[in-house]
C-alpha positions as CSV (number, residue, x, y, z in Angstrom):
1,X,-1.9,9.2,158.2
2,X,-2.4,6.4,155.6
3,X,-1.5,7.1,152.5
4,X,-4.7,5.5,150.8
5,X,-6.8,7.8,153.0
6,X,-4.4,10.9,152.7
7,X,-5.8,10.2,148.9
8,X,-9.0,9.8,150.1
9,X,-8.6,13.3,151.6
10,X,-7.1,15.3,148.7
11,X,-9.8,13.8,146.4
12,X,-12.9,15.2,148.6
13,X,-11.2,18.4,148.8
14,X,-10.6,18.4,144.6
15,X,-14.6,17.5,144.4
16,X,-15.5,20.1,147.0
17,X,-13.0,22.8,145.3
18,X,-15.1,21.8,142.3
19,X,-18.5,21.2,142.7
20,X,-19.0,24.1,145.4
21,X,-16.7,26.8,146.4
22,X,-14.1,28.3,148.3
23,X,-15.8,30.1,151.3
24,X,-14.8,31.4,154.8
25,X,-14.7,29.7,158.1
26,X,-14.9,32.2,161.2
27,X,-14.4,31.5,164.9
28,X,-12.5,33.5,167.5
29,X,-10.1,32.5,170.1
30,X,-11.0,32.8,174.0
31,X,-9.2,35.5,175.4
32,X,-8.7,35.4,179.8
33,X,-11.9,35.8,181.9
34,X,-12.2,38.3,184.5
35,X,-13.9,37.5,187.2
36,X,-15.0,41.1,188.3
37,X,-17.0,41.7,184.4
38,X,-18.3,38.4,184.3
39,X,-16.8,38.4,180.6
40,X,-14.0,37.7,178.7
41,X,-11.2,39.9,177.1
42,X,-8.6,40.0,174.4
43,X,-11.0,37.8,172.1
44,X,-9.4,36.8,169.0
45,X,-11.5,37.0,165.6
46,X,-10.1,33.9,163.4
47,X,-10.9,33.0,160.4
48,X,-9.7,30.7,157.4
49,X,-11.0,29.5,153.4
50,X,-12.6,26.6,153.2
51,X,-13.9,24.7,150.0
52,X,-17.8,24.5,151.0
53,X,-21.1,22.8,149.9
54,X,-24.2,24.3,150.6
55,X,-27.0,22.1,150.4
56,X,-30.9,22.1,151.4
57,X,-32.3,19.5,153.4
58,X,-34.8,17.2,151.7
59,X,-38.6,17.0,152.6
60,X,-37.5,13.7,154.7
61,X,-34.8,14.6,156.4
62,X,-36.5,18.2,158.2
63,X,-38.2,18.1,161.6
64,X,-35.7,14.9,162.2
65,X,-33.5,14.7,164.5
66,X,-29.7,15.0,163.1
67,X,-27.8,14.2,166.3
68,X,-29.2,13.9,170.0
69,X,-31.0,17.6,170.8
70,X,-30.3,19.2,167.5
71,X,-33.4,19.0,165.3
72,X,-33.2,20.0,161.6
73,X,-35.5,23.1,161.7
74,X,-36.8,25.1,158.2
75,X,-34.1,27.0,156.8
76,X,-31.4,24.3,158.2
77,X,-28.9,23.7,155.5
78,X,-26.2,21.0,154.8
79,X,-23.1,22.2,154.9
80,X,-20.1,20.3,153.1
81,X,-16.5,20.9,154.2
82,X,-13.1,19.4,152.8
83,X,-10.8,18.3,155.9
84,X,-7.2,18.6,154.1
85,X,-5.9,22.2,154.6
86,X,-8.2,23.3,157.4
87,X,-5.7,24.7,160.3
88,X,-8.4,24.2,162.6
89,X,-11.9,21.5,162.6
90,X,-14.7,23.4,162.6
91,X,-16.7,23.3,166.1
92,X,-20.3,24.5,167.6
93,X,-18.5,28.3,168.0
94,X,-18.2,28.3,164.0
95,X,-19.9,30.4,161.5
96,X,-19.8,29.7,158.2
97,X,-19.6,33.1,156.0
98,X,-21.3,32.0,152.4
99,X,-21.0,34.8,150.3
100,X,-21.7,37.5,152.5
101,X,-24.2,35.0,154.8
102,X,-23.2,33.6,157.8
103,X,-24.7,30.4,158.9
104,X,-23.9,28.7,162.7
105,X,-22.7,25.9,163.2
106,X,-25.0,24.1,165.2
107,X,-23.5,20.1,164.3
108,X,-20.6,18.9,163.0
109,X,-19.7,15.0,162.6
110,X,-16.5,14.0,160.8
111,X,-15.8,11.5,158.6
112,X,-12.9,10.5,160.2
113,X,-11.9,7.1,159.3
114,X,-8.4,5.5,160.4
115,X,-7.7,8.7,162.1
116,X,-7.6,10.9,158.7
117,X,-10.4,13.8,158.5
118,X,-11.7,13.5,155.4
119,X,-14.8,16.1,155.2
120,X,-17.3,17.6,158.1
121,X,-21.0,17.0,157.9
122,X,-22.4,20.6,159.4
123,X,-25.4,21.4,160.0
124,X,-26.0,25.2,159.7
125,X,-28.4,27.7,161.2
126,X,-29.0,31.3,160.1
């Protein structure tokens, strides 16, 4: 990790700490699968804080596609995540609990340059 970038990374997390708010990220761990149920057990709730923007897509950017197969749809929001301090990067299996509301995870790109997270660009679904 550079340490221009590692900057980089501790100054998104200082504007997202600031202009939005610490919320929670949940997810849970895979347990075994059993062949006989046709499901899993010993799942594994996970969750950890997260500074978070929430933010509405414009007029221009609905209906459009965000990423191959995922259309925005109405209700769709932005969602704004600082990299530095995460234990784990958020993923498709991710809700996002914003003050009592959680929102799926239905895209996530990273801005990732020279190998450094910086923040994910999620796109959330009620």
């Amino acid at each position: 990790m550079s340490a221009f970038y590692d900057r980089m990374a501790t100054t998104a997390l200082r504007l997202l700490a600031r202009f939005g708010s610490e919320q929670t990220l949940r997810d849970v761990t895979p347990g075994t699968y059993d062949p006989v149920t046709g499901g899993s057990t010993g799942d594994t709730p996970i969750s950890q804080p997260a500074q978070v923007i929430l933010l509405d897509y414009t007029a221009t950017e609905s209906g459009q596609q965000y990423a191959e197969g995922s259309e925005i749809q109405k209700g769709d929001k932005k969602i704004i995540i600082a990299a530095k301090g995460l234990q784990w990067a958020p993923e498709l299996t991710t809700k996002v609990d914003v003050s009592g509301t959680l929102w799926q995870i239905v895209n996530v790109k990273e801005a990732n340059p020279a190998g450094t997270p910086l923040v994910y660009f999620c796109q959330g679904r009620k």
